[in-house]
MARFISE-481608 format. One record per residue (C-alpha): residue in three letters; x, y, z. Coordinates in steps of 0.25 Angstrom, whole numbers, padded with zeros to 4 digits, always signed. Layout:
ALAXYZ;...
! end
This chain:
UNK+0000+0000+0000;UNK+0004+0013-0004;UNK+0002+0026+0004;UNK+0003+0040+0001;UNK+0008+0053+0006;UNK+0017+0066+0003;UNK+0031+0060+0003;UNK+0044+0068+0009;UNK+0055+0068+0000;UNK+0060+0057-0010;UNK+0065+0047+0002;UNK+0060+0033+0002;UNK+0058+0023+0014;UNK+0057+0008+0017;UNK+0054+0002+0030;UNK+0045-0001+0041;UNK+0035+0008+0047;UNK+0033+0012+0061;UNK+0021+0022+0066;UNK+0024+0033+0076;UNK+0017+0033+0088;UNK+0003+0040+0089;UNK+0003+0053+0096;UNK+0000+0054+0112;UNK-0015+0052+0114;UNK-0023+0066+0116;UNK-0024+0069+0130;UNK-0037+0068+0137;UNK-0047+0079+0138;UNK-0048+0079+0154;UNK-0048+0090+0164;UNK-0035+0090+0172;UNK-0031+0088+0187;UNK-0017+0094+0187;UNK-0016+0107+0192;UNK-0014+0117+0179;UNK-0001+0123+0183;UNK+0005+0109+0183;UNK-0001+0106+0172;UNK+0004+0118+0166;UNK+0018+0114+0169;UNK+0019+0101+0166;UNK+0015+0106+0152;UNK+0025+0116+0151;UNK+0034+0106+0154;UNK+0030+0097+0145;UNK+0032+0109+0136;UNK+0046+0114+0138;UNK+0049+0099+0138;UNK+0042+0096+0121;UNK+0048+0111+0119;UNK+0063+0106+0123;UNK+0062+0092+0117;UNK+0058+0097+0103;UNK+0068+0107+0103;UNK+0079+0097+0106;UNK+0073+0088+0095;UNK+0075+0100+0086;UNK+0090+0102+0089;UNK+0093+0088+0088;UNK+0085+0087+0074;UNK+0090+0101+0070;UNK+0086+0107+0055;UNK+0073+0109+0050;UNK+0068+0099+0061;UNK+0074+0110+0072;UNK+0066+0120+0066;UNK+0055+0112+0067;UNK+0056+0108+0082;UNK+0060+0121+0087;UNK+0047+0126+0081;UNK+0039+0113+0089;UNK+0048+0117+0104;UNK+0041+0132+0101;UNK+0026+0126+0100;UNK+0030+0118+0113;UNK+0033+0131+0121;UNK+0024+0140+0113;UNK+0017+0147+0125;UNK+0002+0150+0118;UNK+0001+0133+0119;UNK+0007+0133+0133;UNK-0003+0143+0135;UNK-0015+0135+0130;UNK-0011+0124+0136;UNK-0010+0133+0150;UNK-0025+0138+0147;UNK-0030+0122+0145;UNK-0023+0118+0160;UNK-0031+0127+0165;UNK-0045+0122+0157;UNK-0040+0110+0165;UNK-0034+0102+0154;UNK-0023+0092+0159;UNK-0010+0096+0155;UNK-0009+0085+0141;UNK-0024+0091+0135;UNK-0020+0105+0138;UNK-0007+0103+0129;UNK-0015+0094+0119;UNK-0024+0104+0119;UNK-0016+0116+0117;UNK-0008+0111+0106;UNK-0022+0105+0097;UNK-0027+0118+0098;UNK-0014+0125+0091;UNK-0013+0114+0082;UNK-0027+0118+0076;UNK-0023+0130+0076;UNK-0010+0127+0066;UNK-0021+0119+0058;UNK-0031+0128+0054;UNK-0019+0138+0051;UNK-0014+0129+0040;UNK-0002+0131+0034;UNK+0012+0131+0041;UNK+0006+0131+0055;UNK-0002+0119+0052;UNK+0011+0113+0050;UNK+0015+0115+0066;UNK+0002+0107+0070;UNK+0009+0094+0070;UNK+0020+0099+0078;UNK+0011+0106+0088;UNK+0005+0090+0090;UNK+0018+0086+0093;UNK+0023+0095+0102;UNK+0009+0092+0110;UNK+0013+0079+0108;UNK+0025+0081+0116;UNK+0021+0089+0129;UNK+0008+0080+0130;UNK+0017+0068+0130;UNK+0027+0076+0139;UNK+0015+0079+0150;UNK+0011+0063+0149;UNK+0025+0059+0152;UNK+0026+0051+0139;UNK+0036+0052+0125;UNK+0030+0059+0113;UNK+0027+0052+0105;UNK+0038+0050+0093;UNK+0046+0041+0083;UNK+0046+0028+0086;UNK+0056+0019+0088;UNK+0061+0008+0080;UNK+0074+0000+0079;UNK+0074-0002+0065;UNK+0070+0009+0052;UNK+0057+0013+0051;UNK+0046+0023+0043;UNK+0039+0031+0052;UNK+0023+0032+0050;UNK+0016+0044+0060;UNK+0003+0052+0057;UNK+0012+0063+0057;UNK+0026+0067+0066;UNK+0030+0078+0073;UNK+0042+0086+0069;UNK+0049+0084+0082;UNK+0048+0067+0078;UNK+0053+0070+0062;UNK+0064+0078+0067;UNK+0071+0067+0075;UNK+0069+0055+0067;UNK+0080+0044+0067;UNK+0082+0044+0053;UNK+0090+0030+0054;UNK+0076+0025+0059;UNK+0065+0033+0053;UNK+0065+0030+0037;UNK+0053+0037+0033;UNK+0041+0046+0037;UNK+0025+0042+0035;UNK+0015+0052+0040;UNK-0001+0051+0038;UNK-0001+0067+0041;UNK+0008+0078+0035;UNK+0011+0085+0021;UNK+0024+0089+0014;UNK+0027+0099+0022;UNK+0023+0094+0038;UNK+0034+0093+0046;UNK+0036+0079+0044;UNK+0038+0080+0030;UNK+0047+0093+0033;UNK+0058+0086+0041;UNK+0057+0070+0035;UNK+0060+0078+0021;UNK+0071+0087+0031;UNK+0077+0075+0034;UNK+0075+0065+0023;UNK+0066+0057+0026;UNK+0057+0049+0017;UNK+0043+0054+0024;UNK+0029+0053+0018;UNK+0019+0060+0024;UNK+0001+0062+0023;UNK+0002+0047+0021;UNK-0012+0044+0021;UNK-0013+0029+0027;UNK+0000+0031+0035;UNK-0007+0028+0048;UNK-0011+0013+0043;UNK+0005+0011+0041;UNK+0007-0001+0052;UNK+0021-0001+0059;UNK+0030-0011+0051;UNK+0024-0008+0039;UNK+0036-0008+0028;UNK+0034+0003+0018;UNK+0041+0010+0007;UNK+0039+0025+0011;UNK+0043+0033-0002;UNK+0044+0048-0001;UNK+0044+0052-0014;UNK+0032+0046-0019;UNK+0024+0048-0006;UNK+0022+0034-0004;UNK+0022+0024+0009;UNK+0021+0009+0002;UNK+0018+0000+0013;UNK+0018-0011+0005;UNK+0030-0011-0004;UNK+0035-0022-0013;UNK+0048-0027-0012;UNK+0054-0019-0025;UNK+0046-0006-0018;UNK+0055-0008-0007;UNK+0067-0010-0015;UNK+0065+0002-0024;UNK+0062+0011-0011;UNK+0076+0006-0007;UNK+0085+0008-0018;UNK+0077+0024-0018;UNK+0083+0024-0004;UNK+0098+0020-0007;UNK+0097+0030-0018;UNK+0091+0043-0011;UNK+0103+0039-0002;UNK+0114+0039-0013;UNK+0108+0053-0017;UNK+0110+0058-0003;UNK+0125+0054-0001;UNK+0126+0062-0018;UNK+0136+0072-0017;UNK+0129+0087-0014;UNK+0127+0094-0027;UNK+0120+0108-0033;UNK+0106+0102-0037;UNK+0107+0102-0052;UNK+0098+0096-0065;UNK+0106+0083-0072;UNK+0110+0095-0082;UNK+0116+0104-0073;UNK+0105+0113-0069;UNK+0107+0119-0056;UNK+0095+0117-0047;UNK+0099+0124-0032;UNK+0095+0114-0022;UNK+0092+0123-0010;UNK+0087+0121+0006;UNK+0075+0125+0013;UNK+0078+0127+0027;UNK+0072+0133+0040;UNK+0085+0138+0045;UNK+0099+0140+0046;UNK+0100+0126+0054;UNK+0098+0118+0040;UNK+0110+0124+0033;UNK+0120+0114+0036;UNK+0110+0100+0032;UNK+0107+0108+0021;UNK+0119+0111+0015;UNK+0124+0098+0019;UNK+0112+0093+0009;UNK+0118+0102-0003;UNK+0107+0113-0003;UNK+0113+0124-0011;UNK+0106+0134-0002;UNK+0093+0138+0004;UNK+0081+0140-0003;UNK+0072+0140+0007;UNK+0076+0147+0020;UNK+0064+0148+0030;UNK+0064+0159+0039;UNK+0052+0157+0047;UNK+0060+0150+0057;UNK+0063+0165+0063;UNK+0049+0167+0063;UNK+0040+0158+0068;UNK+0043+0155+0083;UNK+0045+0170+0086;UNK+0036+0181+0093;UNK+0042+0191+0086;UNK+0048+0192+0072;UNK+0064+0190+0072;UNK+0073+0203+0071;UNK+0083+0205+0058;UNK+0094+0201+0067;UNK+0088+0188+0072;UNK+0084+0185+0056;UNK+0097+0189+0052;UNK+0104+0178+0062;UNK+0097+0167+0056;UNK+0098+0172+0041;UNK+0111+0175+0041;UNK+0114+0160+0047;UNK+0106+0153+0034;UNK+0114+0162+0026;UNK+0128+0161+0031;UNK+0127+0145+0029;UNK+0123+0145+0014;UNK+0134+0154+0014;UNK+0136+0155-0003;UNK+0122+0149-0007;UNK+0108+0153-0009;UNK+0098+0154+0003;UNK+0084+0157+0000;UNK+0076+0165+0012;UNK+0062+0164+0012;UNK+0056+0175+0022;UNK+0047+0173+0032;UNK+0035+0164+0027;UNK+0025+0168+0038;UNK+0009+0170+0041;UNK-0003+0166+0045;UNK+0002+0151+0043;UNK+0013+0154+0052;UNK+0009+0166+0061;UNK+0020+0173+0067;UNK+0013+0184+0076;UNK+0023+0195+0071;UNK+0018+0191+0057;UNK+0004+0186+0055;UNK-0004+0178+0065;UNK-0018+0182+0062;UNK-0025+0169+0060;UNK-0029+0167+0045;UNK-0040+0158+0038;UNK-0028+0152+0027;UNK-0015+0155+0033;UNK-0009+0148+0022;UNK-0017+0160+0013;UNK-0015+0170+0022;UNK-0005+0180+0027;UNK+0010+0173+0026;UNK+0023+0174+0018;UNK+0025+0187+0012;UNK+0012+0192+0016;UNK+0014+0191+0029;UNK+0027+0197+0028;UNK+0022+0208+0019;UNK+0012+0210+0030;UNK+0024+0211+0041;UNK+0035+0216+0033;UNK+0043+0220+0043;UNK+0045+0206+0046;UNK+0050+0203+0031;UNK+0061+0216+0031;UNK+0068+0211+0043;UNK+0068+0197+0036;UNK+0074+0203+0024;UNK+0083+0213+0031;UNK+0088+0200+0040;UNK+0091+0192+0027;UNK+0099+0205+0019;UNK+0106+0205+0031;UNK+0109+0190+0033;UNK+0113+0191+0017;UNK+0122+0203+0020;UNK+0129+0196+0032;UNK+0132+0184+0024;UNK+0134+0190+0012;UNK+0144+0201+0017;UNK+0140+0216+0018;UNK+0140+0220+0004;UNK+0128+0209+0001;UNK+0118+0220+0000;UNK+0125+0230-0007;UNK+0133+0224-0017;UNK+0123+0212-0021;UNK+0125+0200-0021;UNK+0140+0201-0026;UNK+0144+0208-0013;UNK+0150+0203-0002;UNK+0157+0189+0003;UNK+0161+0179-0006;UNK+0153+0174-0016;UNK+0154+0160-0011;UNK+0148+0163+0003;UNK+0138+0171-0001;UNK+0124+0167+0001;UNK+0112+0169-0009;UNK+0101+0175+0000;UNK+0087+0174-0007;UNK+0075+0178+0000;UNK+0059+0175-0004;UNK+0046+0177+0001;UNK+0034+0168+0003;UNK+0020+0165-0001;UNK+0023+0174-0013;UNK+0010+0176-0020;UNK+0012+0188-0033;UNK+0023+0198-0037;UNK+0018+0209-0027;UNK+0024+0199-0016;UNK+0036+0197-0024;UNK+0038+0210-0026;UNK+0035+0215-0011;UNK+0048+0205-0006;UNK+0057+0207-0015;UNK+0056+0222-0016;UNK+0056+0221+0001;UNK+0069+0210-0001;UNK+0077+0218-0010;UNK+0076+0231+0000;UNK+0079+0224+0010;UNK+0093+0218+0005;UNK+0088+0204+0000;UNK+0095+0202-0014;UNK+0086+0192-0020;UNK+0072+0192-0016;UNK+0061+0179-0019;UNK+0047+0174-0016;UNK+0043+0161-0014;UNK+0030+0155-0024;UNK+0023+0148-0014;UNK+0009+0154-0019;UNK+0003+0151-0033;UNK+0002+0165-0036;UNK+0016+0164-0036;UNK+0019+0156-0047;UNK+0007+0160-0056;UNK+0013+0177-0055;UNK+0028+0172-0055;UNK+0033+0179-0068;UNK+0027+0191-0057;UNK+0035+0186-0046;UNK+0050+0186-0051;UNK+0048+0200-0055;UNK+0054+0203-0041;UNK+0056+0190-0034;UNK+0071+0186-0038;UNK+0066+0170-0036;UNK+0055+0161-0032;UNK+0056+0148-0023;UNK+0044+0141-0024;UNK+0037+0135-0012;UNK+0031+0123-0016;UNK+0026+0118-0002;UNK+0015+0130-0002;UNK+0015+0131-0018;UNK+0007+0117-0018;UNK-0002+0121-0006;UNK-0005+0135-0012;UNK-0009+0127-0026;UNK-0016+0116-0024;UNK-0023+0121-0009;UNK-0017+0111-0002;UNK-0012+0114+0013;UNK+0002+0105+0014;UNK-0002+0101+0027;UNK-0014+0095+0025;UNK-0011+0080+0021;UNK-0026+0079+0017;UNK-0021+0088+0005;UNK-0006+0082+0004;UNK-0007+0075-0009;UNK-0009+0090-0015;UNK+0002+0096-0008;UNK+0011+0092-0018;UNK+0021+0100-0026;UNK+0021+0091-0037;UNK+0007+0095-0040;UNK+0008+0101-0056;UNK+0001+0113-0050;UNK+0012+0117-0041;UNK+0022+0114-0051;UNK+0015+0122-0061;UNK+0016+0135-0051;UNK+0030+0129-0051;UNK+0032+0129-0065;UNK+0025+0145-0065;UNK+0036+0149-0055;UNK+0048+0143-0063;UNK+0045+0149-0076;UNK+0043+0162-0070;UNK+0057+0161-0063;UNK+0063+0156-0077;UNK+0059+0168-0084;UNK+0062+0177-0075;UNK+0077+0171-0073;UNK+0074+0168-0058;UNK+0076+0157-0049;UNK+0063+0149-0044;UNK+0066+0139-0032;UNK+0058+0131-0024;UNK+0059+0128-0011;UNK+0045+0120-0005;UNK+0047+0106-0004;UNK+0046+0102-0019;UNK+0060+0106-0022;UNK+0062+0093-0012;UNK+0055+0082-0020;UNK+0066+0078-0030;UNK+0058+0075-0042;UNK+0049+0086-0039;UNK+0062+0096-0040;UNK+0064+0091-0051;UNK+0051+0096-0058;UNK+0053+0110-0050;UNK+0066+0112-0059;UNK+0058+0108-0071;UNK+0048+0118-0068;UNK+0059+0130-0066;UNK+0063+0129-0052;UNK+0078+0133-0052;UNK+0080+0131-0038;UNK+0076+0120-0027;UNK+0075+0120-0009;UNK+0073+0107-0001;UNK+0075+0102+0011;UNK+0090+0099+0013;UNK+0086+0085+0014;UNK+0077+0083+0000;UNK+0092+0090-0009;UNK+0098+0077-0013;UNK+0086+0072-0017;UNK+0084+0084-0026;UNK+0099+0084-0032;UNK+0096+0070-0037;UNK+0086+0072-0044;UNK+0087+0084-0050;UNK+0101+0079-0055;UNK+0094+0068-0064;UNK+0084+0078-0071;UNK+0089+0090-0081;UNK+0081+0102-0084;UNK+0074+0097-0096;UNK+0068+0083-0087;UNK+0065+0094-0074;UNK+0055+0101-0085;UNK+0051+0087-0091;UNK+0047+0082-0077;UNK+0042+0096-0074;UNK+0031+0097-0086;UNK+0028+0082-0081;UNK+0023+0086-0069;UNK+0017+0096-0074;UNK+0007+0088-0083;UNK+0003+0082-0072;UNK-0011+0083-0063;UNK-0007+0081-0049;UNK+0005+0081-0042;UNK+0004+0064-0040;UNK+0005+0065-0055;UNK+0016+0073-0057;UNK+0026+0067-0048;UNK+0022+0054-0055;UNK+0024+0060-0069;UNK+0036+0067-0064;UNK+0042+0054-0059;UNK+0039+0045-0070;UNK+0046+0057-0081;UNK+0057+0058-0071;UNK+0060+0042-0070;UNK+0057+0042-0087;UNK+0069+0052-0087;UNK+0077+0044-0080;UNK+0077+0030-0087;UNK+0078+0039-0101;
! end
């Protein structure tokens, strides 16, 4: 029997299952006998307690999954729970219901608000998880052991458990819940891990169960055939072959450079991804400054962190992209005021063109960055001035949720004054693509962002596995916007990157190139991948495969046509 889902890179698995634990059972509705002021400590115990352990688990895990757990330790300590929870005690809920409690209702909250806050609602049920198992004197539930390898089945799991896998043990990821870009899929593509996730029918997998979990085709078989299992094993010899491949500049099989870039959250990642050959940054998040603070951050404390990303890509390109803020993240020196459609509403530029003050000291901090790296003669004498040519770094900046020209216009005109030397947006919204010609009248470059491209077109939210098979880059209506946005970028002799999670399906970077895209950002783990097989296609196939999926009716389709063309190209 075959199952489906939304596969997490191009890795394949084979082995044995192994279910993880079902959460704690929900505590019971009953009034309390404990006085609330114990209560009350022993919760802010408990607390403290989750708050430490998850920090530590981020420091040992480091990386995007730090950045991650940080973020859970903060939701553990965040004093409007710890004030709910008070309030409950004294309703005269016991000390486990109050947490329970206080959690659920933030987790609704997250919900309804859709978008990148719906995306924390998994982790606020884990860190309740944690505290109610802390008060009942028990372990949280987690991993589970097992002497031998094993692929791990769940519902869904918790960053603080994805983070810390034993990767000698845990050989593959199946989850009923999640979409391309939960958390689960976030840190297994992070760290390599053949994943698949939304599997509907996962919850009937029985423990033992020996499967062949493949990645790129989105498939769990739990019956395999002998030759299925064979096949799936020669894949995993040569995926390892490709990874131990000497690092090269991503290039076509006729010697078209295609940059190979990373997307990171911060500084912290530099050195894994260097050490996976990126060539530079195309996807530098800066929200990381912004969302656990009360306040925005000064010029000088942007300037720290800025001037660290830029110093160790010392000589290559890092591309900035502002803050990408709103209603679907609400920041209370930004936008908090609750909105029907967050993911509709008020975020990216126009947030930032709402609060602009909040943009200048971006930009200001980022000029400054540039001009500390680059010596003091960066703004003034162009981009010839200064240090060395070899350490120089290529500072680009962009802003999100583009929707027409006037945006465009609005940041690079507010870019350029500020001492930013080339100035982007990001095509995240249909509009985009459709008035792109438009666009590149000011923007220097374009980075597509393919994660909310394919939300935006096909209505789909991407964390709503009822609606993941349309969340799917390959669709031929994405690709077509893809296909606007790349011509555009050709006649106008400007670069188009893009930097969603397409650039990291191999095949499907492929077919990017053929539809224009000149440059390509990843996670550091997802570039080898990319290398190879950009290296078996030229330019001419990239189009052929390109106009393939084009022709197409659905996204199942094209990757099929895709595939079969690119196999066709290969024997001939």
């Amino acid at each position: 029997m075959v199952l489906n889902g939304v596969g997490v890179g191009r890795s394949v698995a084979v082995g044995p299952t192994l279910r993880m634990p079902e959460p704690l059972a929900e505590p019971v509705d009953e009034v309390s006998t404990e006085p609330q002021p114990e209560a009350f400590a022993r919760v802010q115990a408990a607390l403290a307690a989750v708050s430490a352990d998850l920090e530590a688990r981020g420091e040992k895990a480091g990386g995007q999954a730090q950045d991650v757990l940080n973020a859970q330790s903060l939701m553990a300590a965040d004093p409007t729970i710890v004030e709910d929870i008070e309030t409950r005690l004294g309703d005269g809920r016991t000390a486990e219901r109050a947490v329970f409690e206080a959690y659920a209702g933030f987790r609704d909250l997250l919900v309804q608000m859709g978008g990148y806050m719906a995306e924390r609602a998994t982790d606020l049920d884990d860190v309740s998880r944690r505290v109610i198992a802390n008060l009942r004197g028990v372990a949280a539930p987690g991993i589970p052991e097992s002497d031998a390898p094993f692929i791990l089945v769940a519902h869904d799991l918790a960053p603080a458990d994805t983070a810390l896998l034993d990767l000698d043990k845990v050989m593959g990821l199946i989850t009923r819940e999640g979409g391309p870009t939960s958390h689960t899929a976030i840190l297994a593509r992070s760290k390599s891990i053949p994943a698949i996730v939304g599997v509907e029918g996962a919850e009937n997998i029985a423990d033992g169960t020996f499967v062949v979990l493949d990645a790129a085709a989105g498939t769990v078989d739990t019956s395999p055939s002998d030759s299925d299992v064979e096949d799936a094993r020669q894949r995993i010899a040569e995926r390892a072959s490709l990874a131990a491949a000497p690092l090269t500049p991503g290039a076509l099989a006729d010697g078209t450079a295609i940059p190979l870039l990373a997307n990171l959250g911060s500084a912290d990642g530099a050195a894994e991804a260097l050490a996976a050959g990126a060539e530079g940054v195309g996807l530098f998040r800066t929200e990381f400054l912004f969302l656990d603070a009360s306040v925005a951050p000064t010029v000088d404390e942007q300037f720290v962190e800025y001037e660290r990303m830029l110093r160790a890509f010392a000589g290559k390109k890092v591309v900035v992209r502002v803050l990408d803020a709103g209603a679907d993240k609400p920041l209370s020196f930004l936008n908090d005021a609750p909105e029907e459609n967050p993911a509709l509403g008020l975020r990216g530029i126009r947030a930032l063109r709402a609060s602009e003050q909040i943009l200048i000291d971006q930009l200001t901090a980022l000029a400054r960055a540039e001009e500390a790296v680059n010596g003091a003669g960066v703004l003034g004498a162009g981009r010839h001035g200064g240090g060395g040519a070899s350490e120089r770094v290529d500072l680009w900046v962009m802003a999100p949720m583009v929707a027409d020209a006037d945006d465009s216009e609005y940041f690079t005109t507010v870019a350029r004054e500020l001492g930013i030397q080339v100035a982007g947006v990001m095509a995240e919204v249909p509009s985009s693509a459709l008035v792109a010609d438009q666009i590149f009248e000011t923007a220097d470059f374009v980075s597509i962002g393919t994660n909310d491209l394919t939300q935006y077109t096909l209505a789909a939210d991407r964390l709503l596995g009822s609606v993941a098979n349309l969340q799917d880059p390959w669709h031929p209506a994405v690709l077509r916007l893809v296909g606007m946005l790349g011509r555009a970028g050709l006649d106008a002799g400007k670069p188009v990157g893009v930097c969603g999670e397409a650039a990291a399906d191999p095949l499907l970077a492929v077919v990017l190139v053929g539809l224009g895209v000149t440059s390509l950002s990843m996670t550091p783990a997802a570039i080898a991948d990319v290398r190879a097989e950009l290296a078996r296609h030229t330019r001419a196939e990239a189009e052929a495969l390109a106009r393939a999926a084009l022709k197409a009716t659905s996204a199942s389709r094209a990757r099929i046509a895709v595939t079969r063309l690119a196999a066709a190209n290969a024997v001939g």
